[in-house]
C-alpha positions, 0 to 999 in steps of 0.5 A: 472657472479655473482655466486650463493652464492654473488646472495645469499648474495646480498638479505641477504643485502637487506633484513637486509637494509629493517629490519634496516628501518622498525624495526616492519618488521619481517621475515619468515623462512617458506618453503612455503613462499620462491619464485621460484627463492628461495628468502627470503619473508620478512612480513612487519608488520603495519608499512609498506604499503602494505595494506594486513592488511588494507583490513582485517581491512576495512572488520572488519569495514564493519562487525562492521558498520552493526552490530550496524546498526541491533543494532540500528534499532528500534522495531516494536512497536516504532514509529521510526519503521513505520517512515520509511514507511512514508518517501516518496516524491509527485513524488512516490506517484503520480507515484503509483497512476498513476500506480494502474489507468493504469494497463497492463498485465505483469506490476507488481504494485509491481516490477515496482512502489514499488520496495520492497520500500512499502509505508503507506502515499498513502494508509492512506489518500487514505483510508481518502480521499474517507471515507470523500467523501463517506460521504460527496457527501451522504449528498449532494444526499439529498441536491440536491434532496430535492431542485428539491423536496420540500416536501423531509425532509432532515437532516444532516447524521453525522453517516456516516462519521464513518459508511465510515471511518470504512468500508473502514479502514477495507477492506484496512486492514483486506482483505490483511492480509487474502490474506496474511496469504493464500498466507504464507500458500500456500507457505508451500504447494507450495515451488516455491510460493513467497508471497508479505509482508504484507506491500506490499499487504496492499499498493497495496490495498490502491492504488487500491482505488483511483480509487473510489474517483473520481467514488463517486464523478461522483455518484452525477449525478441524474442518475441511470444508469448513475452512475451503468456505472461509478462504473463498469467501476471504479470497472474494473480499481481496480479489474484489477490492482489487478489480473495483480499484484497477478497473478505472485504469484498465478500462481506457486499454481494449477489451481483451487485455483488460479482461486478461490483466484482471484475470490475472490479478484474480488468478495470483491472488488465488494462488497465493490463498490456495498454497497457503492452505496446502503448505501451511494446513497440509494433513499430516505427511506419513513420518508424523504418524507412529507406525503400529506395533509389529509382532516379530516371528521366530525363524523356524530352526530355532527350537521352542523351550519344552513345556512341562506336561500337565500334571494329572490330578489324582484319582 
């Protein structure tokens, strides 16, 4: 058997072999670093390959990477930085759109079609979309109108394009930001609350309008009743998928202010349905319709012409 001091001088040669081939290779003398069988730990440096430093330097990589990508992003007054709320393909929007006329209880808008990847394209020109055929199926009313009626004066109504545009721009924007700011403010009250961002209510509110789009267009029928059964019915599906997607906030809050912010997100929502029909479907103010002809009366001095006397026939 080999005695301890030949074992010994074995890994000294071993040792002095491995520093003649690696010459960056270095040893240590440390106590710590000696293994139980009481060998010699011998550090490669970066000439070797044993990858300790390679680690270290692929998470200085990573760190470096990720600091000049937060370096990079641009600001929110750029347009780089609203480019990427546009980036959108037809299958997500026509998804989210399915998904805002299907509402289900306990299916999230926002968890199961956004998935923190909000999105301006669909609320934009949804918002476009029914200000222009608001708009548009109002002049029609008239049209349509004036053809089973001929003493209707009718004239084309541009105002109303603005007048649409600007009222449905408005809600798609101004409600959500006050449901936003409530909702942030609430969660400094309640500190299970989470709130949705802005972006991502703003986008539950653009795709919750769609429904209204083929509402207004059902609103040509010349039926009264008809079209109040459409606009609830419509008015149900939005206002629906909107409490089914603000309920998982709302619940942390107490009873009586989720009760009271649901309510008004319901009620709002009527509002806006309801001044549509009224302004844009409104029956026919007086000056469209042709007053009747009037029979104009002589004054009583002024003396009617003498009428010949009949002739009599002779006898």
């Amino acid at each position: 058997m080999a005695s301890a001091d030949d074992l010994t001088f074995h890994e000294f040669e071993e040792a002095t072999n491995l520093l003649a081939e690696t010459p960056d290779a270095a040893t240590t003398s440390r106590s710590d670093q000696l293994t139980p069988q009481g060998h010699v730990a011998v550090a490669v440096g970066s000439g070797g390959s044993y990858g300790a430093e390679d680690e270290v330097e692929e998470e200085s990589d990573k760190a470096a990477l990720l600091q000049e990508q937060q370096q990079q992003q641009p600001g929110f007054w750029t347009f780089s930085y609203y480019q990427s709320f546009f980036d959108v393909d037809t299958s997500q929007v026509l998804n989210r759109i399915k998904g805002s006329l299907l509402p289900w209880p306990g299916h999230n808008f926002v968890r199961h079609h956004l998935r923190n990847r909000p999105d301006l394209y669909g609320p934009f020109w949804i918002c476009a979309t029914l200000a222009f055929v608001l708009a548009v199926t109002g002049n029609l009313t008239l049209v349509l109108a004036q053809r089973r009626d001929p003493s209707i004066h009718y004239s084309p109504q541009f105002h109303k394009v603005t007048v649409a545009g600007i009222s449905i721009y408005c809600y798609a924007w101004l409600v959500p930001l006050a449901l936003w700011g409530f909702l942030r403010w609430r969660k400094g009250v309640r500190e299970r609350m989470g709130p949705y961002t802005f972006l991502e209510t703003v986008c539950v509110y653009g795709y919750s309008l769609f429904v209204f789009i083929p509402m207004v267009v059902l609103w040509l029928i010349p039926v009264p009743w008809l079209q109040w059964l459409f606009g609830a019915l419509a008015l149900g599906l939005s206002a629906t998928g909107l409490v089914f997607t603000l309920w998982p906030v709302v619940r942390e809050d107490t009873r009586l202010v989720a009760m009271v912010l649901l309510s008004a997100v319901v009620l709002l929502h009527a509002l806006l349905a309801v001044g549509c029909k009224l302004y844009f479907f409104q029956s026919l103010p007086p000056e469209n319709v042709a007053p009747p002809p009037q029979i104009t009366s002589l004054p009583s001095n002024i003396a009617l012409p003498p009428t010949l006397p009949q002739s009599m026939p002779p006898s």
